[in-house]
Structure formats: structure tokens, C-alpha cells
LOKENU-327226 format. One record per atom (N, C-alpha, C, CB): residue number from 1; residue in three letters; x, y, z; atom name. Coordinates in nm, 3 decimals. Glycine has a CB too. Layout:
! residues N
NODE lofi drendo       X       Y       Z fido
NODE  NUM    ALA       X       Y       Z   CA
...
! end
This chain:
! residues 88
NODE lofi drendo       X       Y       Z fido
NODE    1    UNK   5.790   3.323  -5.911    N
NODE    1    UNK   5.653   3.276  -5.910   CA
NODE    1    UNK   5.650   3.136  -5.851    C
NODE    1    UNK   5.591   3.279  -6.053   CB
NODE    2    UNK   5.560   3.109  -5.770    N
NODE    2    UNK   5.595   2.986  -5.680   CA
NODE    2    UNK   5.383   2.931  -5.710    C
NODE    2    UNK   5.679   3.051  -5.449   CB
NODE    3    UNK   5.387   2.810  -5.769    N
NODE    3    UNK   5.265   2.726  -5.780   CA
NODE    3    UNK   5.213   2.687  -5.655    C
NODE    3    UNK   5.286   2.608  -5.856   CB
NODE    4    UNK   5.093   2.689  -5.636    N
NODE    4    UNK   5.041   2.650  -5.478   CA
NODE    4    UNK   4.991   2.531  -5.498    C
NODE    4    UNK   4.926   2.744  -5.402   CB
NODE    5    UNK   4.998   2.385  -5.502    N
NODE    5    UNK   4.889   2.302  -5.513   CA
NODE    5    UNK   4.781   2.247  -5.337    C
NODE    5    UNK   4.973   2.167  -5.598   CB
NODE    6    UNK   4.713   2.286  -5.367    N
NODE    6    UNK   4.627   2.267  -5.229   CA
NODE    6    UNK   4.597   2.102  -5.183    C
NODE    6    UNK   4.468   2.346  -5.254   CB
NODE    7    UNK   4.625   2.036  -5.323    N
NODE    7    UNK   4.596   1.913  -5.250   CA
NODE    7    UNK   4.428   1.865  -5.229    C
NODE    7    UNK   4.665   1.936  -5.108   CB
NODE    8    UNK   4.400   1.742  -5.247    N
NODE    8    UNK   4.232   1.735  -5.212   CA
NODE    8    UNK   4.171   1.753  -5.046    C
NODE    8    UNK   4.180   1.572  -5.260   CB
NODE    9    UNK   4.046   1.806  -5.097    N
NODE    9    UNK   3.960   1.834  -4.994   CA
NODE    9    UNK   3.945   1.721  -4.890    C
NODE    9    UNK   3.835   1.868  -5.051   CB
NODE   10    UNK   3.880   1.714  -4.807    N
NODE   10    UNK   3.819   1.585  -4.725   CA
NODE   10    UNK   3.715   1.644  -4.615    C
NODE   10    UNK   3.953   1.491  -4.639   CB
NODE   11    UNK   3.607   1.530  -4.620    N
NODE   11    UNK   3.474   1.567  -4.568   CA
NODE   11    UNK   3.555   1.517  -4.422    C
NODE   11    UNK   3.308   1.476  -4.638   CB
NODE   12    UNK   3.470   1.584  -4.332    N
NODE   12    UNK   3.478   1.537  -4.197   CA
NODE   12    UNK   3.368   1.427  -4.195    C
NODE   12    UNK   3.456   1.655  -4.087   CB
NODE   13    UNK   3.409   1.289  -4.140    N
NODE   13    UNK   3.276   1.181  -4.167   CA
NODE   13    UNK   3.243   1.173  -4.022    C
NODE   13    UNK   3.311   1.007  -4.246   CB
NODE   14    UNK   3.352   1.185  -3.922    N
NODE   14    UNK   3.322   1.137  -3.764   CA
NODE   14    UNK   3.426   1.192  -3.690    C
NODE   14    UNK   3.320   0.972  -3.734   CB
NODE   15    UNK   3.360   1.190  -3.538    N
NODE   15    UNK   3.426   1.280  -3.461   CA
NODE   15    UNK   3.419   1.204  -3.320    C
NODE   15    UNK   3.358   1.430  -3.468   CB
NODE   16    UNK   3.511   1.197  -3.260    N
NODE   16    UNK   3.492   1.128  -3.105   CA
NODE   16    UNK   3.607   1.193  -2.995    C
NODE   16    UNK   3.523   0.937  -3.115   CB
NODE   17    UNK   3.510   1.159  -2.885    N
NODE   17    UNK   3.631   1.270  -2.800   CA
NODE   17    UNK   3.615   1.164  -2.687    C
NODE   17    UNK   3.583   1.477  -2.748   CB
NODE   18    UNK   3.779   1.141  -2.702    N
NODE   18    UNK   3.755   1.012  -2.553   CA
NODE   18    UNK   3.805   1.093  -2.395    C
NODE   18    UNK   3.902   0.830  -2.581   CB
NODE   19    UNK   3.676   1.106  -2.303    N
NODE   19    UNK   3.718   1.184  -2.177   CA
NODE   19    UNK   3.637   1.057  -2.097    C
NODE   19    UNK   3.656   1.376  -2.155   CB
NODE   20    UNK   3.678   1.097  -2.008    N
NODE   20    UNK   3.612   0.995  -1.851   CA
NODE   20    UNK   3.545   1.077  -1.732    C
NODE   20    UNK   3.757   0.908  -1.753   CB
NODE   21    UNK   3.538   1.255  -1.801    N
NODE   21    UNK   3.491   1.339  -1.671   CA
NODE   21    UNK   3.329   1.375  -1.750    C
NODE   21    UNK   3.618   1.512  -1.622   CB
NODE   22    UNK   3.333   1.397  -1.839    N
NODE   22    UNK   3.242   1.453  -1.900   CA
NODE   22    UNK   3.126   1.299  -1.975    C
NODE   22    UNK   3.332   1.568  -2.013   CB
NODE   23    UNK   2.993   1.360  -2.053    N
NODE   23    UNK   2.983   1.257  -2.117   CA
NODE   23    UNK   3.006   1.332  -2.290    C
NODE   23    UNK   2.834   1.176  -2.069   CB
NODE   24    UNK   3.051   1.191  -2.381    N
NODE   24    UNK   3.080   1.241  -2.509   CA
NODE   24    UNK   2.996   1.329  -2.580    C
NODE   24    UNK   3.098   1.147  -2.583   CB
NODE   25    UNK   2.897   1.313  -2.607    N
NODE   25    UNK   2.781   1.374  -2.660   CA
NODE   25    UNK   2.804   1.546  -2.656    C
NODE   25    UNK   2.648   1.321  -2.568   CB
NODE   26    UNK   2.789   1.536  -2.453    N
NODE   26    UNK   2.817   1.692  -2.442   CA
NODE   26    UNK   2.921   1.812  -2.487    C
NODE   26    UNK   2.824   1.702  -2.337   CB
NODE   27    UNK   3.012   1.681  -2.507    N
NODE   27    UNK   3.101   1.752  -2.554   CA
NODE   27    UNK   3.124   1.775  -2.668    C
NODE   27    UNK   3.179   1.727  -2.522   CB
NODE   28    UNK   3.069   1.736  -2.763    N
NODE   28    UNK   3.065   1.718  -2.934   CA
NODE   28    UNK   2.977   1.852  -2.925    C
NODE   28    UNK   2.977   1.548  -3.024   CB
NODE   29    UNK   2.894   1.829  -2.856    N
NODE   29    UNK   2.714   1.952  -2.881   CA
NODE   29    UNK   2.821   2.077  -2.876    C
NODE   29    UNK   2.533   1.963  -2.690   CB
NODE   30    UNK   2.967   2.073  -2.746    N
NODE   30    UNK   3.040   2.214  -2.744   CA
NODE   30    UNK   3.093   2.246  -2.887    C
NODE   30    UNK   3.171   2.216  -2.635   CB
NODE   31    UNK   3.180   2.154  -2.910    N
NODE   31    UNK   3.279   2.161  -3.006   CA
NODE   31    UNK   3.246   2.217  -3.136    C
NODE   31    UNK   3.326   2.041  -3.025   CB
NODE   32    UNK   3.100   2.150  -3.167    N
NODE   32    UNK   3.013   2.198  -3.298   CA
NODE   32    UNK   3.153   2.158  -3.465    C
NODE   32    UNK   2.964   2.440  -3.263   CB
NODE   33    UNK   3.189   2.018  -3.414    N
NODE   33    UNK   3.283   1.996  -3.547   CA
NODE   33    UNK   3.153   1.952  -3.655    C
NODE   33    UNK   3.426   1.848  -3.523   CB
NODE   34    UNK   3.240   2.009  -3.774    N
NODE   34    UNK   3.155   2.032  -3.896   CA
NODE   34    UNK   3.130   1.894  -3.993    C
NODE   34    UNK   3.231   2.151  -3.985   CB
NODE   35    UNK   3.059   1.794  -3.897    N
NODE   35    UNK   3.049   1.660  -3.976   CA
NODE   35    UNK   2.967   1.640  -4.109    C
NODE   35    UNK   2.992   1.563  -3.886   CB
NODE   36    UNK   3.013   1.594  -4.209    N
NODE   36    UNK   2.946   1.614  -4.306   CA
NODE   36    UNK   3.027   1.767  -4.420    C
NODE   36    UNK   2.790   1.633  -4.229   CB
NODE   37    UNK   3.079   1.814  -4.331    N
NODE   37    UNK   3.175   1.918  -4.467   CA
NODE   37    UNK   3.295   1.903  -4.454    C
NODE   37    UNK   3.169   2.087  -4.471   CB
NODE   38    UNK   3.350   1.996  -4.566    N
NODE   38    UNK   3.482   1.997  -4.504   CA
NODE   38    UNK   3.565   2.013  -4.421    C
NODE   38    UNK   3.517   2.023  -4.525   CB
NODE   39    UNK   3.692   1.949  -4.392    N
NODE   39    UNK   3.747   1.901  -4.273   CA
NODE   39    UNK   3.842   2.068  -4.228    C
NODE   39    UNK   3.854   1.732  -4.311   CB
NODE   40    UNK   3.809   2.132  -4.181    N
NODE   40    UNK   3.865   2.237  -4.225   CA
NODE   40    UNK   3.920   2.224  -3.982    C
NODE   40    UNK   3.722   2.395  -4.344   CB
NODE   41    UNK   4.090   2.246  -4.048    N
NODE   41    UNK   4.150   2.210  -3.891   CA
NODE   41    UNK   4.133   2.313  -3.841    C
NODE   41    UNK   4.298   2.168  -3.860   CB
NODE   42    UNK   4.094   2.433  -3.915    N
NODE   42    UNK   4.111   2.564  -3.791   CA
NODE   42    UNK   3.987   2.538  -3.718    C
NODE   42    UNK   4.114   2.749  -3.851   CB
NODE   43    UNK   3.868   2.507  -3.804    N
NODE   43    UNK   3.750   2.486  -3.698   CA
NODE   43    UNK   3.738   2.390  -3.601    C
NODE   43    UNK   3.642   2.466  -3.754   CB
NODE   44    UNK   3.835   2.231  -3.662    N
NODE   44    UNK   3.836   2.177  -3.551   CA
NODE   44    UNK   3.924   2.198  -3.415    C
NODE   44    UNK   3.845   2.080  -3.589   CB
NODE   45    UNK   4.015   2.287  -3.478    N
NODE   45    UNK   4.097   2.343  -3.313   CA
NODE   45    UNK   4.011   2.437  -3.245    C
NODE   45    UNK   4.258   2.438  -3.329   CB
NODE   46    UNK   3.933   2.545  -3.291    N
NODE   46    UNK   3.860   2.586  -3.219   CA
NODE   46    UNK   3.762   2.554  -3.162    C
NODE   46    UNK   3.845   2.643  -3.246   CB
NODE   47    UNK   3.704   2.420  -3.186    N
NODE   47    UNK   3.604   2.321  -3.119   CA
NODE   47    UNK   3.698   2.281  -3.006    C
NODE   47    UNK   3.546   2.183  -3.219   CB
NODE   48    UNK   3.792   2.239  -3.045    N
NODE   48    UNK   3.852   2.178  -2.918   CA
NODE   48    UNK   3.938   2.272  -2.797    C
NODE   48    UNK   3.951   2.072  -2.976   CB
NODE   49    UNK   3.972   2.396  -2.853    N
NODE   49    UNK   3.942   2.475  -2.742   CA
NODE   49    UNK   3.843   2.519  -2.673    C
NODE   49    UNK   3.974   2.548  -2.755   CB
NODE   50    UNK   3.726   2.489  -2.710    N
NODE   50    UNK   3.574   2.503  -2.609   CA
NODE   50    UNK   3.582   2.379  -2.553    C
NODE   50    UNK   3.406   2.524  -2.691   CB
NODE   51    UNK   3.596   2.302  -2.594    N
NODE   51    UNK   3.638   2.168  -2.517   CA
NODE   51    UNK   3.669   2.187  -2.374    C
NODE   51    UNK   3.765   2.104  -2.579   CB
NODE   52    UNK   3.802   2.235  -2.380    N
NODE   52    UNK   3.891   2.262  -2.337   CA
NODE   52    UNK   3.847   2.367  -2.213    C
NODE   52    UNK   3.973   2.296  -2.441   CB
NODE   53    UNK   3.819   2.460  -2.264    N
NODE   53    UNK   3.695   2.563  -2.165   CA
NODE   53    UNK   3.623   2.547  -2.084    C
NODE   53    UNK   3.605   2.612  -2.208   CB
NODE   54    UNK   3.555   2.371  -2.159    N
NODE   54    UNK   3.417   2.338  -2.074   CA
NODE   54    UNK   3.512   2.250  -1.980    C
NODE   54    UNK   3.262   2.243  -2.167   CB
NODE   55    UNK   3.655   2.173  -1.945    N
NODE   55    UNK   3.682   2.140  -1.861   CA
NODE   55    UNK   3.743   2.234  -1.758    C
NODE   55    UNK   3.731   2.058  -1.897   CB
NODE   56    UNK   3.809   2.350  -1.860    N
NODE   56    UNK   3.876   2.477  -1.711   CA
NODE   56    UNK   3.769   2.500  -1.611    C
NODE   56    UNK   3.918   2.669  -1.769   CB
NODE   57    UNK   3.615   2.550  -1.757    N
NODE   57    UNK   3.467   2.597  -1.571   CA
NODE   57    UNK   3.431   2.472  -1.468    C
NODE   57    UNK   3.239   2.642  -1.639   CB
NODE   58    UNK   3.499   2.393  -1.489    N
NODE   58    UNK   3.440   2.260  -1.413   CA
NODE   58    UNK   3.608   2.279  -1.279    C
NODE   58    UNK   3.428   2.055  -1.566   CB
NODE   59    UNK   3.709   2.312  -1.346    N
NODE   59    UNK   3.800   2.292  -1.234   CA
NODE   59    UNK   3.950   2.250  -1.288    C
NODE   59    UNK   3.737   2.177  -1.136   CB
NODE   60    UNK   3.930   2.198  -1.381    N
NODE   60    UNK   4.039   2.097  -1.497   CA
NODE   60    UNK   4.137   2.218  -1.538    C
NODE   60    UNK   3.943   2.014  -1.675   CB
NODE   61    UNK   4.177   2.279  -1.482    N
NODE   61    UNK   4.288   2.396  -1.530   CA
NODE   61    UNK   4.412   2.334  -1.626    C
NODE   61    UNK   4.367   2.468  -1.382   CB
NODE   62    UNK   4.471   2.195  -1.561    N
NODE   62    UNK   4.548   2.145  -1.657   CA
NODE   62    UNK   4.543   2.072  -1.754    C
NODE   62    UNK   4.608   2.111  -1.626   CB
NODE   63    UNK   4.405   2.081  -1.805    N
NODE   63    UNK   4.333   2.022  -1.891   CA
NODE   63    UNK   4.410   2.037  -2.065    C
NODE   63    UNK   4.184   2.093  -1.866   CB
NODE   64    UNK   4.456   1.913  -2.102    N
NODE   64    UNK   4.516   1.954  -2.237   CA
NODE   64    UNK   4.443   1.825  -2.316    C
NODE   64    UNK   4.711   1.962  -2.243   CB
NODE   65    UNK   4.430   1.819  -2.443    N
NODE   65    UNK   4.396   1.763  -2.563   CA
NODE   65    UNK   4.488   1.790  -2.652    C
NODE   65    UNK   4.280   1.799  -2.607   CB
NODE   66    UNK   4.469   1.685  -2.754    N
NODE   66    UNK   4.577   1.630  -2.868   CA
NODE   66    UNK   4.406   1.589  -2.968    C
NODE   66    UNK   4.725   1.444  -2.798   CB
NODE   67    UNK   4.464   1.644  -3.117    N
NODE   67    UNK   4.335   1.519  -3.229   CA
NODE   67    UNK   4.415   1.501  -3.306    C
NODE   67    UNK   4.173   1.568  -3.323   CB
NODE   68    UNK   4.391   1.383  -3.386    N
NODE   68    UNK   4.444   1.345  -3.469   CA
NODE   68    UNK   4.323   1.301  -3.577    C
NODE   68    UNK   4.537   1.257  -3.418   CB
NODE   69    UNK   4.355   1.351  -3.763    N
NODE   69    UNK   4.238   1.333  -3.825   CA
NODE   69    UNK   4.322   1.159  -3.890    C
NODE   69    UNK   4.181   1.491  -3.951   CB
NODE   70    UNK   4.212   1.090  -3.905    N
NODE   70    UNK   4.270   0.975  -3.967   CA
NODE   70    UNK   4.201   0.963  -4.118    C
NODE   70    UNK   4.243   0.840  -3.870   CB
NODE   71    UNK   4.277   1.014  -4.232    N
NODE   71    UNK   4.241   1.043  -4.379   CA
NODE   71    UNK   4.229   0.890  -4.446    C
NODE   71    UNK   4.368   1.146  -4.461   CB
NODE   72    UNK   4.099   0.926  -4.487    N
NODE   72    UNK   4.070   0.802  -4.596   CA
NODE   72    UNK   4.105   0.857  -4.769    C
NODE   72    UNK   3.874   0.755  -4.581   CB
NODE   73    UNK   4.205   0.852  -4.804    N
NODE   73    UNK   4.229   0.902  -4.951   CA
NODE   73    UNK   4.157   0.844  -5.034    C
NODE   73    UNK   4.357   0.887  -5.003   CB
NODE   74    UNK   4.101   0.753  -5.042    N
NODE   74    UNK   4.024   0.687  -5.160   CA
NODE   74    UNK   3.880   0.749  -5.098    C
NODE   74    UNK   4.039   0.489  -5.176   CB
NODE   75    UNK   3.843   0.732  -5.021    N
NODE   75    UNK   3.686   0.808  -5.030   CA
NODE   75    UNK   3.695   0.986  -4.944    C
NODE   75    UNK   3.544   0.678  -4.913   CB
NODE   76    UNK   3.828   1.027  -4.969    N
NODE   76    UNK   3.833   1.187  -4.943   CA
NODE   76    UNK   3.773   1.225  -4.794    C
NODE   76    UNK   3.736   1.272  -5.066   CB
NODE   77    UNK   3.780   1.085  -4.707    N
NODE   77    UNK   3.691   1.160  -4.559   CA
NODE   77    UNK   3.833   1.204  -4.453    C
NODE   77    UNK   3.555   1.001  -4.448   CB
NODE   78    UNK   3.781   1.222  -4.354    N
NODE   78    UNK   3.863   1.209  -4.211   CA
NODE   78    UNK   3.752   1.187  -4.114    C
NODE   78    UNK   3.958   1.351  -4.164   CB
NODE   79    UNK   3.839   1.103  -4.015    N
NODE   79    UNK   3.780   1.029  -3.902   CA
NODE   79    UNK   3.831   1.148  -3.782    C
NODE   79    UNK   3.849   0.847  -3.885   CB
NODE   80    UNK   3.770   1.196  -3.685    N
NODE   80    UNK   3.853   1.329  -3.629   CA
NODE   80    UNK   3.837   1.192  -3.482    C
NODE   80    UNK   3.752   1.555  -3.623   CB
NODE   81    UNK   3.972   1.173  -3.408    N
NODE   81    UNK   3.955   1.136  -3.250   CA
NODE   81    UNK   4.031   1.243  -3.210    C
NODE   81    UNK   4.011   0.983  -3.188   CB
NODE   82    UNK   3.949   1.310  -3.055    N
NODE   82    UNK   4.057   1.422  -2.975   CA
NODE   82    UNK   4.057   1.323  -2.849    C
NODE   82    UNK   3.990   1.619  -2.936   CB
NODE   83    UNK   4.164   1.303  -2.815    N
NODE   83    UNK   4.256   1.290  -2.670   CA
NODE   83    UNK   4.254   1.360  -2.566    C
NODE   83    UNK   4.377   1.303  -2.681   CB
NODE   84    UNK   4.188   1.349  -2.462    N
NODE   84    UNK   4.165   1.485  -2.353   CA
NODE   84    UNK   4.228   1.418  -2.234    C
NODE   84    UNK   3.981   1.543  -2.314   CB
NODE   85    UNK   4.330   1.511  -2.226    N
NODE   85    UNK   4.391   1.422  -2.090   CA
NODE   85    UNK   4.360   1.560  -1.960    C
NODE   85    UNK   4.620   1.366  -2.115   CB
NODE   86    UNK   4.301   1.486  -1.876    N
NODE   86    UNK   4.205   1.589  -1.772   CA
NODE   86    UNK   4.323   1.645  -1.684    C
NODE   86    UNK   4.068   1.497  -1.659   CB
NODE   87    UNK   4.424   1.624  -1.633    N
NODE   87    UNK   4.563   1.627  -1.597   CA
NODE   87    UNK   4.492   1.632  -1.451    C
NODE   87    UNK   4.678   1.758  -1.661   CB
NODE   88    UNK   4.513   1.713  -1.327    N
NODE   88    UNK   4.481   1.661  -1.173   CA
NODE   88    UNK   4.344   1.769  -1.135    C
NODE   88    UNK   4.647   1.689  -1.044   CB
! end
């Protein structure tokens, strides 16, 4: 018998996506990260594969991204920044 402890929750408080092809906004409106609930990473990877999408239809084939959540333990949030490196 093996105990699972899950560990605490954390709200998603903010989200930023630093690109230089696109503008930010538009790309948040793709991503649809869940600000205000929980920080839940599968949804934010699948935001950031539409991301990711919206740079392949533009031309960006080698288009890769990196996020990193930055956890506030005393007030239970995460700060979400994704990294979009547009490649050629």
C-alpha cells in the first residue's frame, strides 16, 4: 500500500508569453490559460501548444517554447512565463 500525498493546490494568478512576432494579448486569447483557477500544467501545455500552432500557420515551423510556473507558497499562486523562441 503506497500513500499518495498530492501536495497543495495553486491558483494560476498570471500568465505572459514573451514573443517579438506576434502581439501578447493574441496570444493569451489562443492559449485560454485558466487565470484565476487552478494551475493545472496539462492545460497549460495544451495552451501552449496552440501557441505553438498559431506560429507553424504563420510559417514558424521551428517554432519551440519552454514555461516555467514561478510558485508563491505562502499565498498558493503561480506566475505562468512561456519562452517562445520563433527559431528561422
Amino acid at each position: 500500500t503506497v500513500t499518495v500525498d498530492e501536495g497543495p493546490e495553486f491558483t494560476l494568478k498570471e500568465a505572459r508569453i514573451e514573443t517579438t512576432v506576434f502581439k501578447e494579448n493574441e496570444l493569451l486569447r489562443i492559449a485560454k490559460f485558466p487565470i484565476g483557477e487552478t494551475a493545472m500544467m496539462k492545460v497549460v501545455a495544451d495552451g501552449v501548444k496552440e501557441v505553438l500552432n498559431r506560429y507553424k500557420r504563420q510559417g514558424y515551423v521551428d517554432a519551440t517554447a519552454r514555461f516555467d510556473p514561478a510558485l508563491n507558497f505562502e499565498e498558493k499562486t503561480a506566475a505562468l512565463t512561456v519562452l517562445v523562441n520563433e527559431g528561422e
